[in-house]
N, C-alpha and C positions, 0 to 999 in steps of 0.2 A: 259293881263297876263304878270308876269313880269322875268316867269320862264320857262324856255320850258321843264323842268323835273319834274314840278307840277303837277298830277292830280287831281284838287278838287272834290270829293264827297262829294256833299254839304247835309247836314243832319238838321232837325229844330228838337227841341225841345217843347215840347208843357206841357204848364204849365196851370192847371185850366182855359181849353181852353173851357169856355162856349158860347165867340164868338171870330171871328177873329182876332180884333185886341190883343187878346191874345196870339198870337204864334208870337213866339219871335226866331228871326231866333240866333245859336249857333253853334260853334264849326264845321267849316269842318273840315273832316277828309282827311288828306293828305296822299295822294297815290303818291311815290318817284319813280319813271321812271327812269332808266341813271343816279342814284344817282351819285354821286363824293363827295368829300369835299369840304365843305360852301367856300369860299373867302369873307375876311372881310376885309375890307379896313383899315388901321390905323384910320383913323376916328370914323368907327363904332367898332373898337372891346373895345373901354373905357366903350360903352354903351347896347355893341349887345344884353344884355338878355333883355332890353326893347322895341325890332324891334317885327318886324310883320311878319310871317311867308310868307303870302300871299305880301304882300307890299314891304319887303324889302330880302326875301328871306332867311332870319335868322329865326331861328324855336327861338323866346325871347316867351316872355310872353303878347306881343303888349299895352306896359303900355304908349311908345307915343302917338300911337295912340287913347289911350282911353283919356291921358289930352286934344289932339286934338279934337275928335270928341263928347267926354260925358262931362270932369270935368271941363270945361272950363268957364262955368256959374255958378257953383252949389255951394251953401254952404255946410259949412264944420262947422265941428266941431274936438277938439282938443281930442287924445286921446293915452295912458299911455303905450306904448311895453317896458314888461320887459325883459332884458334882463339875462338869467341867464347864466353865461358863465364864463372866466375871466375875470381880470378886466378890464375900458376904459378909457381913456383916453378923460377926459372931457375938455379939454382944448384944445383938438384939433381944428384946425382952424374951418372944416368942420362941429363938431358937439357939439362944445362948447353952440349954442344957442338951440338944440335938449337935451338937458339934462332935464328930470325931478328933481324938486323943490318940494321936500314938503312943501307943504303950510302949515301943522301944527307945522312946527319945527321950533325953532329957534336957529340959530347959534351959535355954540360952546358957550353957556352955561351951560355945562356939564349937561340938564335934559332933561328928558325924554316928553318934551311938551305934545305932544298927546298923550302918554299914552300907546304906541305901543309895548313898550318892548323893545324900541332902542334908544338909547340917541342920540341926534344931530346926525340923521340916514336922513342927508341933502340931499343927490343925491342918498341915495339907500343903503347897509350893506356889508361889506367884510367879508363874514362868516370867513374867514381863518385869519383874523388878529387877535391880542393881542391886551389888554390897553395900551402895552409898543411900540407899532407901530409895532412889529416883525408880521412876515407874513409868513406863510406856501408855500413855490416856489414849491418842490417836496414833494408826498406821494405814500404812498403805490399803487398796482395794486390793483385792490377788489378780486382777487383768494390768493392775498397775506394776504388781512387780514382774507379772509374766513379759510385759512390752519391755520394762528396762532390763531383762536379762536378756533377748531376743534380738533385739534393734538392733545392735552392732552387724550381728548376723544376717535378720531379713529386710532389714527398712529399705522400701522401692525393689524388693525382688516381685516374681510371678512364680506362683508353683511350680512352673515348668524350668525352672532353674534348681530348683532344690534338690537335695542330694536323697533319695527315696527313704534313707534311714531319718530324714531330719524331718518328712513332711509331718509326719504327727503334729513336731512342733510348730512347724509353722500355721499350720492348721488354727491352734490354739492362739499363734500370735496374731491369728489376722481377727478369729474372732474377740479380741480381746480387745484390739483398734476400735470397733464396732461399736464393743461395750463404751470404749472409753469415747468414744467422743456422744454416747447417746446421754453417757452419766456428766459429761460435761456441758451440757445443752441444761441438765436439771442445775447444775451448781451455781450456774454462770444467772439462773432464774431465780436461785434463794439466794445469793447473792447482794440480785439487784432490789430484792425483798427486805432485806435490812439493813439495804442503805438507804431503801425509803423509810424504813420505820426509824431507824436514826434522825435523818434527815430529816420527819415531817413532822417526830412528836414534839419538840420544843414550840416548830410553828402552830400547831393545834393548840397546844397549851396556852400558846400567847395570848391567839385570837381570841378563846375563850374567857380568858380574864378578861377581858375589855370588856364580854355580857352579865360574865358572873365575876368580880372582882376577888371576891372569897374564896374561889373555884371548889364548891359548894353544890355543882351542878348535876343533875341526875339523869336517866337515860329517857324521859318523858321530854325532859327541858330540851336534851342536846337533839334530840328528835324533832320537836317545835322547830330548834330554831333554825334545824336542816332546810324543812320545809318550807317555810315564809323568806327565807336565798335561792329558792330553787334555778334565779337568772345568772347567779355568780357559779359558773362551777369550781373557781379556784380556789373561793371559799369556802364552799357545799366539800371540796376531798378535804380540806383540814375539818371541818364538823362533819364527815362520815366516819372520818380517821380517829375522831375522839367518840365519837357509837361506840363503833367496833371496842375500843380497848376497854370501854365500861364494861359494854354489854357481855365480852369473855374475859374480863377480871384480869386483863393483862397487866406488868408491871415494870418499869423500865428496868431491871432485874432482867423482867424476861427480855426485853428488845435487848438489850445488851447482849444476851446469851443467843437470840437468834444470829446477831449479828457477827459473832466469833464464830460460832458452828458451819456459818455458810462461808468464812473468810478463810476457817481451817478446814472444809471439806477441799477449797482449791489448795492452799498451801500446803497441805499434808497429803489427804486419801489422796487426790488426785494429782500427787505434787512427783514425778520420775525421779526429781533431784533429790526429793526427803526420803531417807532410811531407815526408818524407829528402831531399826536392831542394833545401830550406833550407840543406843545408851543401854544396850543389853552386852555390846562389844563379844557376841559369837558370830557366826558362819553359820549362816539360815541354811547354807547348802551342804555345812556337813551335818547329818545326826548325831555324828561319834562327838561333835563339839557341844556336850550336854554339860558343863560346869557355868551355866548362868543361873537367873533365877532370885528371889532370896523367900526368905518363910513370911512376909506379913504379907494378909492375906486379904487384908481390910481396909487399908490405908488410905484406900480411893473408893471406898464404895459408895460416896455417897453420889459421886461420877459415873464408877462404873456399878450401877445400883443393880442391874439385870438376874446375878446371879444369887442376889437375897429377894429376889421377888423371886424365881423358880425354887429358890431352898424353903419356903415358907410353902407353897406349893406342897411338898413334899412329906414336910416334917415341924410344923408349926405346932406346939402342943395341944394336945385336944382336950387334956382335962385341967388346964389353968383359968378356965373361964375368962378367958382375955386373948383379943386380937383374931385373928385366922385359925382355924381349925384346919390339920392335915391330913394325909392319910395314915399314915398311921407314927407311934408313939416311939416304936421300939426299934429306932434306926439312929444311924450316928451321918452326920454327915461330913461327908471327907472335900475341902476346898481347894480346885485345881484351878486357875486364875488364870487364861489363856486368851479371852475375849478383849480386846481393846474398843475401841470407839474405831471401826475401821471392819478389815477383815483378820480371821484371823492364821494363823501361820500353821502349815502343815506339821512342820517340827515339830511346834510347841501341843500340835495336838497329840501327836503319834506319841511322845513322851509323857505325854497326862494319861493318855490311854495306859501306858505299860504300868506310871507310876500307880494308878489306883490298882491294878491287878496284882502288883507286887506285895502291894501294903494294904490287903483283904478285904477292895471291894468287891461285893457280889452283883447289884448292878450301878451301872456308870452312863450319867444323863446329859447328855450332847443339845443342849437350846439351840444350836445355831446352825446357820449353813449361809453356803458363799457357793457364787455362778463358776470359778474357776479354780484348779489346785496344779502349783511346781511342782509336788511331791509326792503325787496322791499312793504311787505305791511304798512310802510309808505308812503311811494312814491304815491299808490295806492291810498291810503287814501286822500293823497293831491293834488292829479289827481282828487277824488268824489268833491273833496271840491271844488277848482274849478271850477269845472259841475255845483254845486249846485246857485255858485255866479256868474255863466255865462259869466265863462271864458275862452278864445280858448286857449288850449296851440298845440305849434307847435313846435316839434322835428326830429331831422337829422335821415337819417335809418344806416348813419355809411359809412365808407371805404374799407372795405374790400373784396369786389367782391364776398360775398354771397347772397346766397338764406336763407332769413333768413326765409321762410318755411319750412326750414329742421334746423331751428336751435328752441331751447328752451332757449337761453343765452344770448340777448341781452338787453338791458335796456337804458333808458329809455324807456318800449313801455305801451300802455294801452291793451295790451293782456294779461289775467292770462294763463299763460300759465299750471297753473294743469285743468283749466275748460278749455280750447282752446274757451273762451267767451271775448270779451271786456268791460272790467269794466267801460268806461263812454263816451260820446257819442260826447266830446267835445274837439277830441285829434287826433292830422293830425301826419302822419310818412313822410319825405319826403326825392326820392332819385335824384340823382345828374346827369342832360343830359348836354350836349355837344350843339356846333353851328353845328353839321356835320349831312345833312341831308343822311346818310348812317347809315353802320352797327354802329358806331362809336355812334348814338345819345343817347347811353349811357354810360355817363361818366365810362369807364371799372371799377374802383375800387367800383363804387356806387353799394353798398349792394340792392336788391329787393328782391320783395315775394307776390306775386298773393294774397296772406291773408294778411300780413303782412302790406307793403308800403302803402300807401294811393294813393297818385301822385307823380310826378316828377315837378323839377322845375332846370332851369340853374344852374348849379356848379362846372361849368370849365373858367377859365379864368375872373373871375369877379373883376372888377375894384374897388376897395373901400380906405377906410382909414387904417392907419398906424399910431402906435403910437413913430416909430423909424426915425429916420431923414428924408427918401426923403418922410413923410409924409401918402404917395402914395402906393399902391401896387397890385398884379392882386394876385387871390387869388384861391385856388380851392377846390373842399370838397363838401359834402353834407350839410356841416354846413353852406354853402351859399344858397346851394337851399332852407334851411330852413328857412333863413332871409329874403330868396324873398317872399316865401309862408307865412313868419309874415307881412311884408310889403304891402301884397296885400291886407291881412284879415283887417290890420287897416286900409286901402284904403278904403274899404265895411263899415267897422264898422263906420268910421268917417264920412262918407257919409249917409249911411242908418244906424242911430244908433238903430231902432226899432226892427233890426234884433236881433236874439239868439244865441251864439255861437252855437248850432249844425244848425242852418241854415246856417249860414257864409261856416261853413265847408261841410255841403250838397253844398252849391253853390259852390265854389272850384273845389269840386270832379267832379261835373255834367259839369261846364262849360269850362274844360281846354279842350285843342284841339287833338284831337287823330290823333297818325300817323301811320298807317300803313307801316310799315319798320320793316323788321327781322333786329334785331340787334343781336352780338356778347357777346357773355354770358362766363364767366371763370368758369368752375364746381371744383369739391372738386377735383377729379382727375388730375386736372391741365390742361386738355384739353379742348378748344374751341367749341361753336356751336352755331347756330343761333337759335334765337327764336324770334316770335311777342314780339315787343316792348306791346303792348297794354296787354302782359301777365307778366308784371316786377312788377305792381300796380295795387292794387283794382280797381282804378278809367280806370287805361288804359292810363290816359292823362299826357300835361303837364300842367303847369297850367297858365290861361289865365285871365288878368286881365282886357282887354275889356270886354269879352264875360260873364265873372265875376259882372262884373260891370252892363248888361246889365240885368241880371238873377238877380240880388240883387235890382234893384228900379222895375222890375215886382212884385216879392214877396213883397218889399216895400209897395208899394201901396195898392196889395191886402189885405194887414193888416190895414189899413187906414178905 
């Protein structure tokens, strides 16, 4: 044993156990004694979501040890993860030879080769571009387009006026008011955030040169000289104001850029009058109106950088001895560019969904989610489609430290939320754990729900790609635990391709490893309290791509 604060209860699993050698030992449950915080060596924290709970004392998803002791001999086959997200960065070192290649398209001769609906649509479709290369950076909130389609209709009504077929909507239009002026309370606050940083770093800088003329000065000196003013306070904010920007390596680079992002969260996300589909020039509200779009895929990724840190997650080479290690090798990745700086657009998703099932992905990884949807039963629709073509899709449960059982406003989910029914059987929710075998093993901002989440999967601290200079970067979010959770699914699938997607995703659920540990939970009231880990997700687990792997050539076989 290689923990002395480990309890294993070790539990078996038994699957169509009509003789012995059918019981397939899975998943102990770890019982946490003297818990404390993990210690991770430099070494392992590049890699830790791939360790072994039992082995190396990191609660990962034990995917070394499964190349170790399962994939080591086994053939493989090659298979298609789309990526729906922002765009990536195909040219990165790491994942330049992971890109999918349509093989029925041929390059930039402006036709439509296979017939798909997308002209030299080579690595995949940037919903958000023009003919003209122009590209959509920032759009609206979706409570901001739900008010501007609405307001003619309900602004200054009472429900008791509404027509009974309309109140759904107005329902959503009220809480969408709520959202917006709660989201305009925070804009109007970074805002005034960088017009003081604009506004105060020229005077810090000034001041300063009159002690250090050279400005030469370090975070000892600007600290001295805080101290020995402590009577001036108007002085003492220009010398706290130049602390701060040593002390976290800021650079007027960045004050610039805080100060645009807060100037365009009003003018744009929260702007009624801005439209960002003006430079796509379709009809957000028809689907049949699908001829926008263009093929580059990358053009802005160093803006919209999100969806080459979740692709490097997924499929970073593992034997190049350079950069992030993925999970596994033998995947192509297919770039569906739907994400802006903003939210993003039901259309553009329900048609990224159809487009990767058309053009042979097998699973398809959704990083994102948003409080409201005009559309949703599109969405819905292209979730059934999916199901139909035996498709996994895998999506994030979000950031924000709820219970999304007490919510009815998240999206992407496969729950109708008017029936409280799940509409298809081939659609994982995943939220965001930690290395910390205490209250901590849940990443705090990571959204749950005993109905809701499906499992957990590492999404703190996770090493991947970057489409901005050092390449490189640690990352954290739910939107990684989802990339683990697509990455494991095409592990299985590549392996045992005989499998279903709701089998992929039964195994999943059933084989990740349960801990027993109260974790620390944020309520709506803002106050703290513990609850089983094992009650944040359906499944209870995290998810385990040994024991995964061990559960998937049992049913394997059994279908033989």
């Amino acid at each position: 044993m290689k923990s002395i604060f480990l309890i294993l209860l070790l539990s078996v699993l038994l699957f169509n156990c009509k003789e012995r050698e059918n019981i397939i030992y899975l998943s102990p449950a770890i019982m946490v004694l003297n818990s404390k915080k993990t210690k991770i060596s430099k070494g392992q924290l590049k890699s830790w979501h791939h360790k072994d709970v039992i082995e190396d004392t990191i609660p990962g998803i034990s995917l070394d040890k499964a190349y170790k002791e399962i994939l080591n001999k086994k053939k493989t086959e090659n298979i298609v993860v789309a990526i729906i997200d922002q765009q990536v960065e195909i040219n990165h070192e790491d994942l330049k030879d992971q890109v999918w290649v349509n093989p029925n398209e041929i390059p930039n001769n402006n036709t439509d080769d296979d017939d798909n609906g997308y002209i030299d649509d080579i690595y995949g479709w940037n919903f958000l571009g023009n003919a003209k290369g122009e590209n959509v950076i920032k759009a609206n909130y979706e409570f901001v387009r739900v008010i501007r389609k609405f307001d003619s209709s309900f602004k200054n009504k009472k429900i008791k006026h509404i027509h009974p077929s309309q109140k759904s909507n107005f329902i959503i239009y009220e809480k969408s008011k709520e959202a917006y002026k709660e989201k305009l309370k925070f804009a109007k606050k970074r805002q005034e955030y960088g017009d003081f940083l604009v506004a105060n770093y020229p005077k810090s800088k000034r001041l300063l040169k009159e002690f250090f003329p050279q400005e030469n000065y370090t975070l000892e000196q600007v600290d001295s000289l805080y101290k020995t003013h402590k009577e001036n306070d108007e002085f003492n904010k220009l010398i706290y104001f130049m602390y701060d920007y040593i002390k976290y390596n800021l650079s007027e680079d960045w004050i610039k850029e805080t100060k645009k992002t807060a100037d365009e969260r009003l003018s744009k996300l929260m702007n009624i009058d801005y439209n960002e589909r003006n430079i796509l020039g379709d009809d957000p509200n028809d689907l049949n109106d699908n001829e926008y779009g263009n093929n580059i895929v990358n053009n802005h990724s160093k803006v919209l950088y999100h969806g080459t840190n979740v692709a490097g997650v997924i499929a970073s080479r593992r034997d190049n001895e350079i950069g992030a290690q993925g999970i596994l090798n033998n995947c192509k990745i297919m770039v569906l560019s739907i994400s802006p700086i903003g939210d993003e657009n039901d259309k553009d998703i329900s048609l990224a969904i159809k487009y990767a099932v058309d053009n042979g992905a097998k699973i398809i990884n959704m990083s994102f989610g948003k409080d409201f949807s005009l559309n949703k039963e599109w969405v819905y629709e292209a979730i059934k489609y999916a199901s139909k073509k035996d498709v996994l899709i895998v999506s994030s449960a979000g950031n924000e430290s709820r219970n999304l059982d007490n919510q009815d406003i998240y999206y992407v989910n496969d729950l109708d939320y008017t029936t409280g029914e799940e509409i298809s059987n081939n659609f994982l929710l995943v939220g965001a754990s930690t290395y910390s075998l205490d209250k901590g093993l849940k990443r705090p901002s990571s959204n749950y729900g005993k109905n809701n989440v499906d499992l957990f999967a590492p999404g703190y601290n996770i090493y991947t790609t970057s489409p901005l200079e050092e390449k490189y970067k640690f990352a954290s979010g739910s939107s990684y635990s989802s990339a683990i959770v697509s990455g494991v699914a095409a592990l299985i699938r590549s392996y045992y391709p005989n499998l279903t997607a709701p089998e992929v995703k039964n195994i999943l659920m059933k084989s990740g490893t349960s801990y027993h540990i109260d974790v620390e939970i944020k309520q709506e009231d803002g106050t703290k309290k513990m609850v089983p880990f094992s009650e944040l997700s359906k499944s209870g687990k995290i998810v385990n791509a040994y024991n995964a792997l061990l559960l998937a050539e049992q049913i394997s076989k059994s279908k033989n």
